[in-house]
VMD Tcl script that builds the backbone (N, CA, C; Angstrom):
set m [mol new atoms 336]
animate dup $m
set s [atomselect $m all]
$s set {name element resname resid chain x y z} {
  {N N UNK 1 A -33.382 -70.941 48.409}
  {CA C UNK 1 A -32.341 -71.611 49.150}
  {C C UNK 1 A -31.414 -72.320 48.157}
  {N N UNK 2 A -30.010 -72.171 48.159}
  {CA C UNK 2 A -28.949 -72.810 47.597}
  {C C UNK 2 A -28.433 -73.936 48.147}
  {N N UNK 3 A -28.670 -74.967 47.633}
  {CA C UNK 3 A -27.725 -76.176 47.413}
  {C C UNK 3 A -26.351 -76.425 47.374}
  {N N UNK 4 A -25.448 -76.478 48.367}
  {CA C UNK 4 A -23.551 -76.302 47.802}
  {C C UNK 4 A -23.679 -77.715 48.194}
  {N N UNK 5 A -22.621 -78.819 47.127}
  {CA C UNK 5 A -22.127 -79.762 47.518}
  {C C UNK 5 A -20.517 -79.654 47.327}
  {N N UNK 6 A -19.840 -80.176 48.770}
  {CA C UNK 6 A -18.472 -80.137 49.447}
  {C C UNK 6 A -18.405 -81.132 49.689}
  {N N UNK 7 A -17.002 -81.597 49.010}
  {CA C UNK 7 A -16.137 -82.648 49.435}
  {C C UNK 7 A -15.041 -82.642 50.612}
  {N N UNK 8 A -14.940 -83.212 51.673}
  {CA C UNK 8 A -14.228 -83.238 53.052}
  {C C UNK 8 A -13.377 -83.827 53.069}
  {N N UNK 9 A -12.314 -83.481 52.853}
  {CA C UNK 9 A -11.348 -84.505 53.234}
  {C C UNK 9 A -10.955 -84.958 54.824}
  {N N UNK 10 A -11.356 -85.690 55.430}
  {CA C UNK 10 A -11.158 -86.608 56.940}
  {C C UNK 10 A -10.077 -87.493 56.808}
  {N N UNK 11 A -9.279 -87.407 57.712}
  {CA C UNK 11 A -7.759 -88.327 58.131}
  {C C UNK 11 A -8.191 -88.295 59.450}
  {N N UNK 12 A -8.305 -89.673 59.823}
  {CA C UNK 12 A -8.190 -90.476 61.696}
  {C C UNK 12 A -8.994 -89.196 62.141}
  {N N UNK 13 A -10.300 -89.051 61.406}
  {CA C UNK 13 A -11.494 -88.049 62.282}
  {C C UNK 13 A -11.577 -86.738 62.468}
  {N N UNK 14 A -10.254 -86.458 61.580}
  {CA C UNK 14 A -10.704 -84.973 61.611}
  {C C UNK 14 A -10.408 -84.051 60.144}
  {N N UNK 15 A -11.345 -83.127 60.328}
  {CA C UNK 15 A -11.588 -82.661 58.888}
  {C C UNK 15 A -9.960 -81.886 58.501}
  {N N UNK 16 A -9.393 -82.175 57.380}
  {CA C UNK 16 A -7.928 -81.726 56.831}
  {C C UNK 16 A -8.716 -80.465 55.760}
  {N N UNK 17 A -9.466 -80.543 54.967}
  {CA C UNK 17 A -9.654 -79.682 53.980}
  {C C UNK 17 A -11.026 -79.705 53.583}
  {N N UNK 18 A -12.194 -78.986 52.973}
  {CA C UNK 18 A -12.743 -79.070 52.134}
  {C C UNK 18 A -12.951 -78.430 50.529}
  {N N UNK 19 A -13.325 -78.880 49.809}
  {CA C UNK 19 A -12.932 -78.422 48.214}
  {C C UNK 19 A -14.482 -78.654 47.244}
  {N N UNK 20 A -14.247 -78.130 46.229}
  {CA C UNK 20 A -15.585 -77.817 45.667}
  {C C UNK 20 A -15.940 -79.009 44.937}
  {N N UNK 21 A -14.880 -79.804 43.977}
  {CA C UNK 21 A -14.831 -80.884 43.448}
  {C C UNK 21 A -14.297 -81.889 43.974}
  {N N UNK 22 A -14.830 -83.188 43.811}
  {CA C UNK 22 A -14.221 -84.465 43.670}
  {C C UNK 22 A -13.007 -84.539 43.346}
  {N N UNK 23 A -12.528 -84.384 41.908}
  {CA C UNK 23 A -11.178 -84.287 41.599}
  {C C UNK 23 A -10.246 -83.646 42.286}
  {N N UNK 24 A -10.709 -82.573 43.000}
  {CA C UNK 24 A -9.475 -82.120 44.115}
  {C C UNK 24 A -9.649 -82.728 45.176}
  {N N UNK 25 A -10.571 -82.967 45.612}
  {CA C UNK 25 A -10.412 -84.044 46.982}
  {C C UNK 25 A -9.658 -85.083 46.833}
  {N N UNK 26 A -9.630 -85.971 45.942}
  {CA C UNK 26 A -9.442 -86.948 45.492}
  {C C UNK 26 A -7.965 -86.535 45.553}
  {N N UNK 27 A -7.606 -85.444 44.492}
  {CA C UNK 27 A -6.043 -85.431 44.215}
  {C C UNK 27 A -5.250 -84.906 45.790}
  {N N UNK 28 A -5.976 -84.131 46.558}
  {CA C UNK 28 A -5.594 -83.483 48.090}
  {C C UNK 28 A -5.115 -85.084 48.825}
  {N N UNK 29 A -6.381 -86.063 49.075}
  {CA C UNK 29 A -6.579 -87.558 49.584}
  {C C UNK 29 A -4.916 -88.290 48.920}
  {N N UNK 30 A -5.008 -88.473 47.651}
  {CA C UNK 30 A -3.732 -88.809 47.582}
  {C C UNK 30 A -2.231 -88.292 47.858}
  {N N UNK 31 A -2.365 -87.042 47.845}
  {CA C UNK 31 A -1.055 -86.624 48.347}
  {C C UNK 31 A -0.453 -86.746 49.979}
  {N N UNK 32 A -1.821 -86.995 50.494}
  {CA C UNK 32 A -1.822 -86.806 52.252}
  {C C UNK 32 A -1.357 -88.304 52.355}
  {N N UNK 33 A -1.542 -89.079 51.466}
  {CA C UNK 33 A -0.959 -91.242 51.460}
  {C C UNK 33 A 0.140 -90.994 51.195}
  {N N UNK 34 A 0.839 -90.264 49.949}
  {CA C UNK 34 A 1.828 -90.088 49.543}
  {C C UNK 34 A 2.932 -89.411 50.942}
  {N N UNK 35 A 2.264 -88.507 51.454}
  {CA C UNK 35 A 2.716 -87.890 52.491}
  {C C UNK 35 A 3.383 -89.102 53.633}
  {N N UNK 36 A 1.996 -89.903 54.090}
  {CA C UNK 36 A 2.059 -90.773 55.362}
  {C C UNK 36 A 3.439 -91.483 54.585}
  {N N UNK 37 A 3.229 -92.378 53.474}
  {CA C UNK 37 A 4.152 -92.924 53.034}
  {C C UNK 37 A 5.635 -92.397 53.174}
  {N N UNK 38 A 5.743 -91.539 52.501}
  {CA C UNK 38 A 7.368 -90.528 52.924}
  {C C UNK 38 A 7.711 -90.380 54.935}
  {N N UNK 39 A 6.737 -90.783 55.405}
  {CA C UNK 39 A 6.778 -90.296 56.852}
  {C C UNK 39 A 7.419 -91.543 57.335}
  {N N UNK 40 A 6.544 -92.647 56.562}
  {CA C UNK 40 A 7.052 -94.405 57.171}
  {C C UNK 40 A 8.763 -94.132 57.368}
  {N N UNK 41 A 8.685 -93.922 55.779}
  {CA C UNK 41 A 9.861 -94.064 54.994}
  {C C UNK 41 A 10.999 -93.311 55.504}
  {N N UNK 42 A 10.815 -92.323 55.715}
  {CA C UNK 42 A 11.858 -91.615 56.765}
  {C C UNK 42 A 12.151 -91.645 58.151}
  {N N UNK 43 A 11.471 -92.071 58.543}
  {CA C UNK 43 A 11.105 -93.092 60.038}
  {C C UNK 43 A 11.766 -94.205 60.152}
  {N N UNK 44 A 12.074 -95.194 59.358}
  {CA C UNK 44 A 12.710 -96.265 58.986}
  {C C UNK 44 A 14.239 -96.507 58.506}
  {N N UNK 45 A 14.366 -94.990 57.964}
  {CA C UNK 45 A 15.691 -94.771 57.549}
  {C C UNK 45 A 16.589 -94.965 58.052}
  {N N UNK 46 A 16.373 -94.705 59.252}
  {CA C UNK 46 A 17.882 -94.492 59.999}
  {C C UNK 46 A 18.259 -92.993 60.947}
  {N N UNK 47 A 17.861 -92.177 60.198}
  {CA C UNK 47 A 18.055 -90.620 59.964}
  {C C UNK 47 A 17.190 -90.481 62.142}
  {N N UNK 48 A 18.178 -89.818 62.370}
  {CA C UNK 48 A 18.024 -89.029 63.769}
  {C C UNK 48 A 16.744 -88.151 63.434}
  {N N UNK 49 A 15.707 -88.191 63.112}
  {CA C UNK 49 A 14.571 -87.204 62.974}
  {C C UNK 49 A 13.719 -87.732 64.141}
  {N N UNK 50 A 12.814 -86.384 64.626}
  {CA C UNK 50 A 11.304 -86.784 65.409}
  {C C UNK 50 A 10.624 -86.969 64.344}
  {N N UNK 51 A 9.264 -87.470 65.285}
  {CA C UNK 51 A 8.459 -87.731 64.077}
  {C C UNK 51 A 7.913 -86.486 63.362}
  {N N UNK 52 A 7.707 -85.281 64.133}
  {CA C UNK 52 A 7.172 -84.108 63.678}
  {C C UNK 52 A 7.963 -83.463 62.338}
  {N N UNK 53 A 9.596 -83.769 62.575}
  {CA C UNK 53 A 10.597 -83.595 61.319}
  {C C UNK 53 A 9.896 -84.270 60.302}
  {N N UNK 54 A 10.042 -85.650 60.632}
  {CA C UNK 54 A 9.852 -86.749 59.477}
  {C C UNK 54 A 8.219 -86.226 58.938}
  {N N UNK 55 A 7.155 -86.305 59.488}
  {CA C UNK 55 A 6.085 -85.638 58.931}
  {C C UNK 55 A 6.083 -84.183 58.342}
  {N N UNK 56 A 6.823 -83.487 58.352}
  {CA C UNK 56 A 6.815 -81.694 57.966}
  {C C UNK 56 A 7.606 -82.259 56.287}
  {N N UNK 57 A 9.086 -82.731 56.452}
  {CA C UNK 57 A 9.520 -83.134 55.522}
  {C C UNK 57 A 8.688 -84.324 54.473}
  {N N UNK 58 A 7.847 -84.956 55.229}
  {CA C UNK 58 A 6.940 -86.046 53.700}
  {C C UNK 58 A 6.313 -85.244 53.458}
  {N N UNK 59 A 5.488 -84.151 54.041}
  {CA C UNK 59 A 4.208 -83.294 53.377}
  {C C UNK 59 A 5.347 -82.186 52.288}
  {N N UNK 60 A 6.256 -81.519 52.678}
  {CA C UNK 60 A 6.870 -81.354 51.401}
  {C C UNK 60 A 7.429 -81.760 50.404}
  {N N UNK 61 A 7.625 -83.227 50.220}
  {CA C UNK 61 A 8.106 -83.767 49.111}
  {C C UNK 61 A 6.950 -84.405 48.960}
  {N N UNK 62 A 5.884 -84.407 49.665}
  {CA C UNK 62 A 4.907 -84.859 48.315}
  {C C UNK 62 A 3.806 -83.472 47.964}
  {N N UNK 63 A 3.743 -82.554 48.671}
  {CA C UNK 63 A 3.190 -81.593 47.880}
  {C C UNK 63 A 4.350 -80.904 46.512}
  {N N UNK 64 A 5.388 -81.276 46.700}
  {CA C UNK 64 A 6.406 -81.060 45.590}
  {C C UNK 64 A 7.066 -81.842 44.607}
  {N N UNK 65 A 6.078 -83.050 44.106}
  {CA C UNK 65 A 6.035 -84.346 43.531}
  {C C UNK 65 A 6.636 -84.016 42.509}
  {N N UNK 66 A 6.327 -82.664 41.617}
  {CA C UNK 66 A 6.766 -82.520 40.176}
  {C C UNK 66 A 8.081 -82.166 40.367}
  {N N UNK 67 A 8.702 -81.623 41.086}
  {CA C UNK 67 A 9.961 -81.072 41.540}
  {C C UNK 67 A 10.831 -82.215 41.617}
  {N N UNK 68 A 10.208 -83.378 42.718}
  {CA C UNK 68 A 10.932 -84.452 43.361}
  {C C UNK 68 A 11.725 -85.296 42.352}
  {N N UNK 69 A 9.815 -85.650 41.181}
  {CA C UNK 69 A 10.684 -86.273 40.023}
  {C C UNK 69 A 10.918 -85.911 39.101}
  {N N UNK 70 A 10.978 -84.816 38.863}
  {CA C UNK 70 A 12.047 -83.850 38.023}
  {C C UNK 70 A 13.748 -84.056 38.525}
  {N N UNK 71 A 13.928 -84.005 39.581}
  {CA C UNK 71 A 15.485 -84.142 40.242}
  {C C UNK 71 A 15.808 -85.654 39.949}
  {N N UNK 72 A 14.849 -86.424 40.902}
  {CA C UNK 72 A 15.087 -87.546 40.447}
  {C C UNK 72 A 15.492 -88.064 38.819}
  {N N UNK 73 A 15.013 -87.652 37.946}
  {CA C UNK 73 A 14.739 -87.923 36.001}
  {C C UNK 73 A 16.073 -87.335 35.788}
  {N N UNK 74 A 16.569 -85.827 36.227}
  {CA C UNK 74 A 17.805 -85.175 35.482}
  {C C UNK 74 A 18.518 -85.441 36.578}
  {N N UNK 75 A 19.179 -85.295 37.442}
  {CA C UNK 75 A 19.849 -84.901 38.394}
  {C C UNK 75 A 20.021 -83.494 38.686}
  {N N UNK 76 A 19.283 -82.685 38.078}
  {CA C UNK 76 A 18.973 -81.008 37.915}
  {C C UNK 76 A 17.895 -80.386 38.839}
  {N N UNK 77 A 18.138 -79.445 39.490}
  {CA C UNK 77 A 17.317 -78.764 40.159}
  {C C UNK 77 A 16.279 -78.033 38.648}
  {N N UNK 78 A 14.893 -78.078 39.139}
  {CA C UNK 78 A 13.931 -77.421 37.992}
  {C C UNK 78 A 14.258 -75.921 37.819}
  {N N UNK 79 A 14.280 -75.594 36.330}
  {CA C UNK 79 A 14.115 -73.643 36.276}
  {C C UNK 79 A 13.446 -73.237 36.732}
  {N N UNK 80 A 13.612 -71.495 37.386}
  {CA C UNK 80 A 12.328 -71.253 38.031}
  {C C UNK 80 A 11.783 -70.404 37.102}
  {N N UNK 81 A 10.597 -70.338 36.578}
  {CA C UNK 81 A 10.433 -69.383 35.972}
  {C C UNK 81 A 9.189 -68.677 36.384}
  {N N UNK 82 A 9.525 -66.827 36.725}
  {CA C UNK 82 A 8.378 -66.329 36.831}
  {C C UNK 82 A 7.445 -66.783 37.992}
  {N N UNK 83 A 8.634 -67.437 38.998}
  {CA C UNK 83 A 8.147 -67.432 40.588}
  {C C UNK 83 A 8.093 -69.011 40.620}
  {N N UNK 84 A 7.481 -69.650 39.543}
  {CA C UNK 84 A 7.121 -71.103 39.397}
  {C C UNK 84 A 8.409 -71.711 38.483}
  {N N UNK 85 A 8.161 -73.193 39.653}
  {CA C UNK 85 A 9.086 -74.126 39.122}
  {C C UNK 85 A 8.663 -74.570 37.489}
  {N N UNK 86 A 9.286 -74.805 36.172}
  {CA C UNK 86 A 9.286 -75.158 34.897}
  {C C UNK 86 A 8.483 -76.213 35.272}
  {N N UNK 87 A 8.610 -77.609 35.812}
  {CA C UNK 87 A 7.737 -78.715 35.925}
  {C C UNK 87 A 6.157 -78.487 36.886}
  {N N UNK 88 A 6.714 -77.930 37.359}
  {CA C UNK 88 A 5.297 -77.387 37.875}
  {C C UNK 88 A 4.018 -76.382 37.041}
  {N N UNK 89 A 4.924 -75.247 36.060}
  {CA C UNK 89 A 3.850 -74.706 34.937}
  {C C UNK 89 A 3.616 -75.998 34.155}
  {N N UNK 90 A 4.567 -76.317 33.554}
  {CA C UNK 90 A 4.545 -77.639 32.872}
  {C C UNK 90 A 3.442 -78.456 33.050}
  {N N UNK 91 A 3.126 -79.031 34.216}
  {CA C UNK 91 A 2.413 -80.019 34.522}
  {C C UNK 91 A 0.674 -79.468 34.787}
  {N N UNK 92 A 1.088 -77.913 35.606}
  {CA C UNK 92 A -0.315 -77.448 35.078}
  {C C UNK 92 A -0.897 -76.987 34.146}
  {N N UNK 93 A 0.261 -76.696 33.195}
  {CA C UNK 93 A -0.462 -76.336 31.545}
  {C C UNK 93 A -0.858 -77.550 31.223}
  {N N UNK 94 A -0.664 -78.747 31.266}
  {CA C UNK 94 A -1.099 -80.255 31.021}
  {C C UNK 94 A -2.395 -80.397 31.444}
  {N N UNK 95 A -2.448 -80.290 32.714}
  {CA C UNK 95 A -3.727 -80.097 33.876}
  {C C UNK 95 A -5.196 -79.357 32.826}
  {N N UNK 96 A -4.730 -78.424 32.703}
  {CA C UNK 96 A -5.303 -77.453 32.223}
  {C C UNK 96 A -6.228 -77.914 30.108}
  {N N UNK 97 A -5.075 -78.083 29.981}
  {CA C UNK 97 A -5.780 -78.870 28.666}
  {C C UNK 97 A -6.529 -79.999 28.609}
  {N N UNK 98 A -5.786 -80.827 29.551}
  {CA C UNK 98 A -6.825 -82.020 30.049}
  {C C UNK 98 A -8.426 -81.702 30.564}
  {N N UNK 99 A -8.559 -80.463 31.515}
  {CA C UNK 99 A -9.344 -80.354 31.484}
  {C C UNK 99 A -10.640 -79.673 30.716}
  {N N UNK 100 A -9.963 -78.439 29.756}
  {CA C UNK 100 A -10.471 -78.433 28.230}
  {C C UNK 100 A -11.095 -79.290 27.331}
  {N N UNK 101 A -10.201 -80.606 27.116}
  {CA C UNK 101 A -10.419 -81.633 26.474}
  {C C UNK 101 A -9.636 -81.045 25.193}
  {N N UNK 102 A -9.316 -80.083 24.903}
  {CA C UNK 102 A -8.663 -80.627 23.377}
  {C C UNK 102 A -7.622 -81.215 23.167}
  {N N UNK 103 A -7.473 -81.497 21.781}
  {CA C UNK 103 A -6.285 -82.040 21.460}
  {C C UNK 103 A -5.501 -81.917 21.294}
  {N N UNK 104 A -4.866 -80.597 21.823}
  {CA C UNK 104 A -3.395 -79.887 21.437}
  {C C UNK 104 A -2.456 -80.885 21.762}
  {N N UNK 105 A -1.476 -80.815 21.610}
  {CA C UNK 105 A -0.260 -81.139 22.172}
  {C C UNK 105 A 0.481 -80.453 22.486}
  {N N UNK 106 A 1.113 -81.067 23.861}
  {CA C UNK 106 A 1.871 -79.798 24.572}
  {C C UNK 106 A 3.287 -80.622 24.440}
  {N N UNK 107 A 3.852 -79.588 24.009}
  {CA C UNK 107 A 5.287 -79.756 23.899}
  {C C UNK 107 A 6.250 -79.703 24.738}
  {N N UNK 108 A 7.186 -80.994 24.469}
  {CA C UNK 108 A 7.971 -80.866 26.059}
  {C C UNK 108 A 9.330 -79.776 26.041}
  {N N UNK 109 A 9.586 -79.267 27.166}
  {CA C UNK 109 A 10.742 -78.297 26.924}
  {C C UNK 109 A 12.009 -78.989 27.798}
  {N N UNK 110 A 12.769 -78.991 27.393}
  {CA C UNK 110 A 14.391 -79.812 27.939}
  {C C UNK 110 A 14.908 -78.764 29.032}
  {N N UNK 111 A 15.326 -79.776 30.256}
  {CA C UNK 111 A 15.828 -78.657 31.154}
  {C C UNK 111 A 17.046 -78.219 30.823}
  {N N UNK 112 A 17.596 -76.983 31.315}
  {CA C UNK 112 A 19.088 -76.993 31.008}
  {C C UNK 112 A 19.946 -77.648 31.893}
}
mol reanalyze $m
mol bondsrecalc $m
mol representation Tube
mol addrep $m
């Protein structure tokens, strides 16, 4: 008999996701705050939205965080490269060494 341990992610009682690691739960858990947050926030604005707008639109700007503050930093929409946004390989080639552990350094590339 095999042993699997799963992490659940639960919002107000009901199951949103499960994932193999901690660290993705964890990182899933924060984006769904990040989410509610953008929902307040656009709710408050002013802006003629339902709430179903205002919630569809926070879950994409925070599942698109690297994008968001990428625009925000340049005033530039990100390159796409090879299907994927530049800050988005970017940030998972980062991801990725971090979780390696070595010590490379990853070099930053300038948008155009």
């Amino acid at each position: 008999m095999a042993v699997e341990t799963k992490f659940v992610v639960v919002r107000k009682g009901e199951e949103k996701m499960t994932f193999a690691s901690k660290k993705e739960a964890d990182a899933y858990d924060k984006m769904l705050d990040m989410a509610e947050t953008f929902t307040d926030w656009l709710m408050q604005s002013g802006l003629a939205l339902e709430e179903s707008q205002a919630e569809s639109m926070a879950l994409l700007l925070a599942e698109q965080k690297e994008t968001v503050q990428h625009i925000l930093r340049t005033s530039k929409l990100p390159e796409v490269k090879g299907g994927e946004i530049a800050s988005e390989v970017e940030a998972s080639e980062k991801s990725d060494a971090d979780e390696v552990g070595n010590d490379q350094k990853i070099r930053a590339v300038k948008a155009a």
